[in-house]
C-alpha positions in Angstrom: -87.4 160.4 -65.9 -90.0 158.1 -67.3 -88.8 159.2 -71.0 -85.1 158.0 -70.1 -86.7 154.9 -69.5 -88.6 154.7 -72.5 -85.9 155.8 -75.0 -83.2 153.2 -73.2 -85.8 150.4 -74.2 -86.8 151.8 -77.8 -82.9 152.5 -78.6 -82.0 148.7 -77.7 -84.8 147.3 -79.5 -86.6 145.9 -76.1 -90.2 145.1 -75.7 -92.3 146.3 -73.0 -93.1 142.5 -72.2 -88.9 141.5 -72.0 -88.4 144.4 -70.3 -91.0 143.7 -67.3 -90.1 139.7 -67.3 -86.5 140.8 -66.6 -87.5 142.8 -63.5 -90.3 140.4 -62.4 -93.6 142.3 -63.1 -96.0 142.4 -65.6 -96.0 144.1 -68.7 -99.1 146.4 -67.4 -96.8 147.5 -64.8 -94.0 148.2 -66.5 -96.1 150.4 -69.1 -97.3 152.3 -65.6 -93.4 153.0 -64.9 -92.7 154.1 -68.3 -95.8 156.4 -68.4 -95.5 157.9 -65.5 -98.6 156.4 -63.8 -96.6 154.7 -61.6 -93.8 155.3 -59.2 -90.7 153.1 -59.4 -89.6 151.6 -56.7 -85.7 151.9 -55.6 -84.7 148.3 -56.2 -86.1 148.7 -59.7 -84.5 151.8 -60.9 -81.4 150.2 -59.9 -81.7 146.8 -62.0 -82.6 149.1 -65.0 -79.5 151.3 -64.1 -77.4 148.0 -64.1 -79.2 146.8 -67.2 -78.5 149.8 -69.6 -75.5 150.5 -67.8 -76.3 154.3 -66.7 -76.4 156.0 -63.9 -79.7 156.4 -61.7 -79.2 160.1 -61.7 -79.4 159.9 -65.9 -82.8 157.9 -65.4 -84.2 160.3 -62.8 -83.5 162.9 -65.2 -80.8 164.8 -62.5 -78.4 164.4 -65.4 -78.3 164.3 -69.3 -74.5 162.1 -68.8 -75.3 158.3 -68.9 -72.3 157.3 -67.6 -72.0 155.8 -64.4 -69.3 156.8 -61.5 -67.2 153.4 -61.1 
């Protein structure tokens, strides 16, 4: 999961530090999310699902399809 998150940011050319001012935590947070260290919470997967417009089943690694079910 965490390395869905990670590529997503790296492929759009997104700091760490954007990234966690967009979902209203620090950047030492955020790094905790993308390194595993740290569980994400629900409401938080879902604004990065919305953000990079994929599915939370592609970002808890349930799926390798991005796409989301509209």
């Amino acid at each position: 999961m965490y390395k869905h998150i990670r590529d997503l940011r790296e492929d759009n050319d997104i700091t760490q530090s954007t990234m966690a001012k967009y979902l209203n935590c620090s950047q030492q947070v955020y790094s905790n999310y993308e390194l595993g260290q740290r569980d994400i919470p629900t409401d938080v997967l879902i604004k990065l699902a919305d953000y990079y417009s994929v599915s939370t089943d592609y970002l808890l690694g349930l799926t390798e399809k991005k796409e989301r079910n509209i």
